[in-house]
C-alpha positions in Angstrom: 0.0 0.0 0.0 3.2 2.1 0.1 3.2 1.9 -3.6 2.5 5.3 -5.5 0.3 4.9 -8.6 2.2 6.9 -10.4 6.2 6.4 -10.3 8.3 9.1 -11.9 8.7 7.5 -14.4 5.1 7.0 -15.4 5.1 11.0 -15.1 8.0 11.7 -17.1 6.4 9.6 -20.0 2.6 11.4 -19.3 4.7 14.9 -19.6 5.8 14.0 -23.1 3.0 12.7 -24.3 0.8 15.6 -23.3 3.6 18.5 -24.8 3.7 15.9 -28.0 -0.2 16.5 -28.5 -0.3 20.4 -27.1 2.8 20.9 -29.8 0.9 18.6 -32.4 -2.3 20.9 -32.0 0.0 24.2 -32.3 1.0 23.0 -35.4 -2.4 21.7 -36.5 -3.9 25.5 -36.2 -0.7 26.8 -38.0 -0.2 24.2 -40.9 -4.5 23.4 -41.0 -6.6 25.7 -40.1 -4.0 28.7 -40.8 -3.7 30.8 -37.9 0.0 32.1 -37.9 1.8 31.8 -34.3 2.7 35.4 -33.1 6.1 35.8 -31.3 4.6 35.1 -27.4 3.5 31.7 -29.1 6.5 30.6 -30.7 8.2 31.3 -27.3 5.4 29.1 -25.5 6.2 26.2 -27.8 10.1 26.5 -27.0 9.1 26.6 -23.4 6.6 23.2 -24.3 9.5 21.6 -25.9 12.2 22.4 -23.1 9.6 20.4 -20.5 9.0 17.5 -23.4 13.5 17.5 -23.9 13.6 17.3 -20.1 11.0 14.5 -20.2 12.5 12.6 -22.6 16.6 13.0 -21.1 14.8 11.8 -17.9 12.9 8.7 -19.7 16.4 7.9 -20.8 18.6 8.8 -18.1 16.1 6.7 -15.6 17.6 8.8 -12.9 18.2 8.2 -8.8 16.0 10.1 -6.4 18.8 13.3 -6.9 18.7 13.8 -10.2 15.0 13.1 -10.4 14.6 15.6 -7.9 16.9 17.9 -10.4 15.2 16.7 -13.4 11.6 18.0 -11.9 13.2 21.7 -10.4 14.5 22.1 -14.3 11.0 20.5 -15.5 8.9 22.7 -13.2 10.7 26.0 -14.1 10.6 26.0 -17.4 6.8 25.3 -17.8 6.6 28.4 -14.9 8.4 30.4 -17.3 6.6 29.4 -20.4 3.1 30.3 -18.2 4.4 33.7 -17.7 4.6 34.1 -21.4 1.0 32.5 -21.7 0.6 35.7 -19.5 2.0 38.0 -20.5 -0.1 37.2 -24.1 -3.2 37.0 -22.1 -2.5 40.5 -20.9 -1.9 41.9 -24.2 -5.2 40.5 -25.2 -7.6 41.7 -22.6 -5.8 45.8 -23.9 -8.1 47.4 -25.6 -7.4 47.8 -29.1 -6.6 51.6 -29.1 -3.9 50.4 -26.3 -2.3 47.2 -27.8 1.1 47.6 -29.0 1.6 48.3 -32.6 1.7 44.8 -34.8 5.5 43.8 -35.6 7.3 42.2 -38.5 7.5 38.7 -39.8 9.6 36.5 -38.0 11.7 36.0 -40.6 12.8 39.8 -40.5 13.5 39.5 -37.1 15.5 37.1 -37.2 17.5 38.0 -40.5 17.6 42.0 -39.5 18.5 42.1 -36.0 21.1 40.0 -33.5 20.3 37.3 -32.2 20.0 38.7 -28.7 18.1 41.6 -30.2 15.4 39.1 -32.0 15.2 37.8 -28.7 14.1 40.2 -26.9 11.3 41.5 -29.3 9.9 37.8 -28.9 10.1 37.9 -25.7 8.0 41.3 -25.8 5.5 40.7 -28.0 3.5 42.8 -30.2 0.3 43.4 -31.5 0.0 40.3 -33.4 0.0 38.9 -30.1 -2.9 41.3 -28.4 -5.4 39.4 -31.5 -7.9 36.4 -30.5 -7.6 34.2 -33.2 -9.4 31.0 -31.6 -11.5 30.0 -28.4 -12.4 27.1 -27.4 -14.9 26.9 -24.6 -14.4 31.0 -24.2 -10.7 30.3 -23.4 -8.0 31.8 -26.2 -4.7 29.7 -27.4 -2.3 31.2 -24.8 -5.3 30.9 -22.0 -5.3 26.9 -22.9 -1.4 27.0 -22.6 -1.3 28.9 -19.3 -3.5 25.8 -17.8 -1.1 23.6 -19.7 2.0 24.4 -18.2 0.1 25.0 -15.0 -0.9 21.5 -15.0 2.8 20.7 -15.9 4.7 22.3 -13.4 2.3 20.2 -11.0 3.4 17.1 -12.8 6.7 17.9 -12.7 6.7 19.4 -8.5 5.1 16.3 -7.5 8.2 14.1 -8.4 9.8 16.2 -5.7 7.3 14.1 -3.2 8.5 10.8 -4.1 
C-alpha cells in the first residue's frame, strides 16, 4: 500500500505525451486551419519543448532520487516560465485595441535583420499580433489553454519532488 500509482517515471512519460499533443495541435492550427503563431506563441512552444527534452533526457537517463529531484526543479521551471509568457499574451489580449502595442514584422525579419539577442528580446515582448484572439475554445483563447497547460505541468513535474 506504500506503492504510488504513479512512479516518476510513469510522469515523465505522461509529460511528453501531453507536450507531443499540445505541440501537435499548435501545429495543427498553424499548418491546417492557418492561424499564424505570433512571437509570445512561438516562445510558448520552446518553453513546451524544453519540459518535453527534459522529459525525454529523464525517460532515458532513468535517474536516482537526486537527479529526479533535479530533473523536476528544471522541468517545473521551465513550464513556470513558459506560463508567464502564456501571460504576459493574455494581458496583451484583454488591452483594448486603441492600447495594444503596434503589430510587428515577420519572424523572418526579425530574425535576419536584428542579432540574435536583439530578435530575442522582441519575442520575448510581444506585439500586436500577439494582443489578436484568433481561436477560443470553450471562451478560453490559445495562450489561456497553454497557461492551464503548463500549469498543469509544473504540477506534474513538483510532484516528483514528493517521491
Amino acid at each position: 500500500m506504500n506503492q504510488m500509482l504513479i512512479t516518476a517515471q510513469r510522469a515523465r512519460w505522461l509529460i511528453l505525451i501531453a507536450i507531443i499533443g499540445l505541440l501537435a495541435f499548435g501545429y495543427f492550427l498553424q499548418y491546417v486551419e492557418g492561424l499564424a503563431p505570433c512571437p509570445l506563441c512561438i516562445t510558448q512552444r520552446f518553453f513546451f519543448f524544453l519540459c518535453g527534452l527534459t522529459a525525454l533526457i529523464a525517460i532515458i537517463h532513468h535517474p536516482a532520487q537526486l537527479m529526479t529531484r533535479i530533473y523536476a526543479i528544471l522541468g517545473a521551471s521551465f513550464a513556470l516560465a513558459g506560463s508567464g509568457f502564456a501571460g504576459r499574451q493574455l494581458y496583451l489580449q484583454s488591452l483594448p485595441a486603441d492600447q495594444a502595442p503596434a503589430c510587428g514584422p515577420s519572424l523572418e525579419f526579425i530574425f535576419d535583420t536584428f542579432s540574435m539577442s536583439e530578435a530575442l528580446s522582441i519575442l520575448l515582448r510581444g506585439d500586436g499580433n500577439c494582443a489578436e484572439v484568433a481561436w477560443q475554445f470553450l471562451g478560453t483563447s490559445i495562450p489561456g489553454w497553454a497557461a492551464i497547460s503548463f500549469i498543469g505541468l509544473a504540477i506534474a513535474w513538483l510532484i516528483q519532488l514528493r517521491q
